[in-house]
C-alpha positions in Angstrom: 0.0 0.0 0.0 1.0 3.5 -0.3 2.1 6.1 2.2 -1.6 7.1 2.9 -3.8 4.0 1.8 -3.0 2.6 4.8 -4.9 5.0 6.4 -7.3 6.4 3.9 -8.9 2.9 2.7 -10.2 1.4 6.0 -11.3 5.1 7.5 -13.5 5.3 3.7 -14.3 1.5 4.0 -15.8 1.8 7.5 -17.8 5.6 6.7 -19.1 4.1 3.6 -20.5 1.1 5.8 -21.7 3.3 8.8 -23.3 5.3 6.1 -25.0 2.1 4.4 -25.4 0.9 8.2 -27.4 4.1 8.9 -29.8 4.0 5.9 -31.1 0.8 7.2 -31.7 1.3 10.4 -33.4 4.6 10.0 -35.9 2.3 6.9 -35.7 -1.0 8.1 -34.7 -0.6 11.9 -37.3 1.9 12.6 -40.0 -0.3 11.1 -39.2 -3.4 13.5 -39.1 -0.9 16.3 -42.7 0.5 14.9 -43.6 -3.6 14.4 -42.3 -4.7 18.0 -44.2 -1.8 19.8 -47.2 -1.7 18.1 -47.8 -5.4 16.6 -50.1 -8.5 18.0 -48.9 -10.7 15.7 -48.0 -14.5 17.1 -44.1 -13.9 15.9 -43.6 -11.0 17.3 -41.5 -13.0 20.0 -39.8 -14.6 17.4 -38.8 -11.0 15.7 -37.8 -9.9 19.0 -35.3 -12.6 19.8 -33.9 -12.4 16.1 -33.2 -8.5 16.8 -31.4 -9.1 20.2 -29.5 -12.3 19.2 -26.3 -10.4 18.0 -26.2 -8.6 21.2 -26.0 -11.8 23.4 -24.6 -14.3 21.2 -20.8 -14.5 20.5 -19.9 -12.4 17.7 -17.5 -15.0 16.1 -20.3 -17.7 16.3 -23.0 -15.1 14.9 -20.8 -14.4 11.9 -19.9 -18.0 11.5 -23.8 -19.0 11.4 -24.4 -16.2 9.1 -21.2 -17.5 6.7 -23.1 -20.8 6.8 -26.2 -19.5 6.0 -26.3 -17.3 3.5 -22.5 -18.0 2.2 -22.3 -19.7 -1.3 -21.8 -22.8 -0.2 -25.0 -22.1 2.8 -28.9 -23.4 2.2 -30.4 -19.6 1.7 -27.0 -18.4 0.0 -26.7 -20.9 -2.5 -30.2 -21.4 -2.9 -30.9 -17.9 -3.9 -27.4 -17.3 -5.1 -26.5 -14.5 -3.0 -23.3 -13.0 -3.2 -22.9 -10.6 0.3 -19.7 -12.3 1.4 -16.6 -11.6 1.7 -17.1 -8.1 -0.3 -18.4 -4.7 1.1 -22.1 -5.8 1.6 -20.6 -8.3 4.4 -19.5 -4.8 6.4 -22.9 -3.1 5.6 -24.7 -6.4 7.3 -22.0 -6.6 10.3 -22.5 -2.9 11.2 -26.2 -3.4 10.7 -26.6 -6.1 12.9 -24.9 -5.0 15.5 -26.3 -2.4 16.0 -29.6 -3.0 15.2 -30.8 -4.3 19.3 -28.8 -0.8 20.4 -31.4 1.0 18.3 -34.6 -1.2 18.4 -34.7 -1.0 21.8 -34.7 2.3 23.5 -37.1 3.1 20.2 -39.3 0.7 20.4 -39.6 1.5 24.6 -39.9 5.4 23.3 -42.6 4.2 20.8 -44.5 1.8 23.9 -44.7 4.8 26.6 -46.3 7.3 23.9 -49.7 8.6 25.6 -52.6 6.5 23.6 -54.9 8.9 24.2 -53.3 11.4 21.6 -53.1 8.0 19.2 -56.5 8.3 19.9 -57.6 11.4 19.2 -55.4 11.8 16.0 -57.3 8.5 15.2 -60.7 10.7 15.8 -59.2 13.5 13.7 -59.4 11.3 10.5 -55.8 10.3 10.6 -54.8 6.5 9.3 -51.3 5.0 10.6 -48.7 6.2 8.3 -50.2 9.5 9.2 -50.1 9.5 13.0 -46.7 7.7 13.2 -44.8 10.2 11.0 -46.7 13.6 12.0 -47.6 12.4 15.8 -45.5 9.6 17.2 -42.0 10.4 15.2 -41.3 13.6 16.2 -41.9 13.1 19.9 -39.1 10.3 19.6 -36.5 12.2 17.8 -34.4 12.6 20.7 -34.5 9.2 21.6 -34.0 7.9 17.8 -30.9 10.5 17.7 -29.2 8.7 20.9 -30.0 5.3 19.8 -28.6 5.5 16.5 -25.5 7.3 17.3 -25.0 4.3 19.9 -25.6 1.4 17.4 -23.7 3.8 14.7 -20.5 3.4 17.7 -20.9 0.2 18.2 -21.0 -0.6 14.4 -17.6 1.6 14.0 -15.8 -1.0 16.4 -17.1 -4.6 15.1 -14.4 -7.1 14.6 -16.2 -10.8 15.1 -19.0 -10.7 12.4 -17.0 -8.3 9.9 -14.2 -11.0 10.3 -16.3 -14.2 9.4 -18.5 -12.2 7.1 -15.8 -9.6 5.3 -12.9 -11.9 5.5 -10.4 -9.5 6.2 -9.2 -9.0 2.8 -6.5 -6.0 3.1 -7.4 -3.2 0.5 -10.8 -4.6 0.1 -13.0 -5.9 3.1 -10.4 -4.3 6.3 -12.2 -1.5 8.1 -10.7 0.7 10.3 -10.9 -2.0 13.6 -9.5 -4.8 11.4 -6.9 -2.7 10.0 -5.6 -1.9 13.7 -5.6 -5.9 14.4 -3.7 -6.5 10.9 -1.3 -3.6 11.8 -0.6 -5.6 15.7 -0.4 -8.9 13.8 2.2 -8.0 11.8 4.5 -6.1 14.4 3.5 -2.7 12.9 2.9 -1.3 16.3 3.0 2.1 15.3 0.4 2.3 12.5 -2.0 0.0 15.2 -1.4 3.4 17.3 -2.2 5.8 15.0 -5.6 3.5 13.5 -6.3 2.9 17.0 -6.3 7.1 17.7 -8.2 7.5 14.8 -11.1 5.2 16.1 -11.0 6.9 19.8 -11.6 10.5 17.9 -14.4 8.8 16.1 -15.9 7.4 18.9 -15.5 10.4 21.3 -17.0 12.6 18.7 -20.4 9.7 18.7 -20.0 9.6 22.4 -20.1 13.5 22.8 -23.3 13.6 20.3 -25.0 11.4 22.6 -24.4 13.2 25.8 -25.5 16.6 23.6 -29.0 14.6 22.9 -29.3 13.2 25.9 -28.5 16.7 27.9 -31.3 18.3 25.5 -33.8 15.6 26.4 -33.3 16.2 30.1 -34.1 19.8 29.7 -37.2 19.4 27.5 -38.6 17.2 30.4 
C-alpha cells in the first residue's frame, strides 16, 4: 500500500459502511421498532429474539452462522445465489446487525410509553397510521431515535467478530478501520495499530459527545 492507503482505505471503508449501516436502520430498523411496539402478531417474539440475538450471542459464532447460512456454499446463499460475502455488503450487514438491538430497543420503549390517548384522538381527527406515526409519534421520539442511533452507529464503528467471518479480512478490500488496527498488531506494525487505534478513539469520542448533547437536550425538555 501506499504512504496514505494505509490509512485512507479502511477510514473510507468503514464511513461508507456506517453510512449504508445508517440508511437501514433509520428504513428497516425503525419499522421493527414501529412492528415490536405496536404489533399483535404470534411472531412478534420470534422477531424480537432475532433482533437481540447479536447482542447476546458471540460475535465469532453469529458471523460464522451467518457464513453458513447465507455464504455460497450455505442453504439460503446458494439457494438464492446471493453474493454478500466476503465483499463490502458483508461490512454493511456486520455494522447493521450490531447495531440494530442498540437502536430497536430504546425506540421501540420510546414508541411503547407514547400517551394512547393522543393516538386516539389523532385516530378521531381522520388520521390513518402512516399518518399518526410520522406527524404524531416520530417527532416526539426524535431525541430518543438520535441517541440510539448514534450508539448502534459506535458500536457498528468497532465490530471485529461478524466483519471477520462475514468480510474476510481482505487488506485493501474488506479491512475496516478496527480490522486494519488488528492487521497492523499482527504483523509487528505497532505504530500504524497506534495511529488507527487514535483515529477510532476520535471517532468514537466525537459519537460519544453527540449522545451526551442529545441526551443533555432531552433532560431539559422534560
Amino acid at each position: 500500500m501506499s504512504d496514505i492507503a494505509w490509512i485512507a482505505h479502511p477510514l473510507l471503508l468503514s464511513v461508507k459502511a456506517l453510512f449504508c449501516s445508517f440508511l437501514l436502520l433509520i428504513t428497516a430498523g425503525l419499522a421493527i421498532a414501529y412492528f415490536l411496539a405496536f404489533s399483535k402478531a404470534k411472531f412478534k417474539k420470534i422477531v424480537e429474539i432475532l433482533v437481540i440475538f447479536p447482542l447476546i450471542f458471540p460475535p465469532i459464532a453469529t458471523g460464522f452462522l451467518l457464513l453458513y447460512v447465507f455464504g455460497k456454499s450455505g442453504f439460503i446463499g446458494s439457494s438464492l445465489n446471493l453474493d454478500i460475502v466476503f465483499n463490502f455488503s458483508s461490512l454493511v450487514i456486520a455494522a447493521f446487525l450490531v447495531g440494530l438491538p442498540l437502536f430497536v430497543k430504546p425506540v421501540c420503549a420510546s414508541f411503547e410509553l407514547f400517551p394512547k390517548s393522543l393516538i386516539e384522538a389523532a385516530q378521531i381527527l381522520g388520521k390513518n397510521r402512516a399518518q399518526i406515526f410520522l406527524f404524531v409519534i416520530l417527532p416526539s421520539s426524535l431525541k430518543t431515535l438520535g441517541s440510539a442511533l448514534i450508539l448502534a452507529l459506535s458500536r457498528g464503528l468497532g465490530e471485529v467478530g461478524i466483519t471477520l467471518m462475514l468480510g474476510g479480512n481482505i487488506v485493501g478490500k474488506t479491512d475496516t478501520l478496527s480490522l486494519a488496527i488488528y492487521n497492523a498488531v499482527y504483523d509487528g506494525e505497532n505504530e500504524r495499530a497506534l495511529i488507527l487505534s487514535v483515529l477510532l478513539v476520535i471517532f468514537s469520542l466525537i459519537l460519544f459527545f453527540a449522545i451526551s448533547l442529545l441526551d443533555k437536550k432531552r433532560n431539559l425538555s422534560k
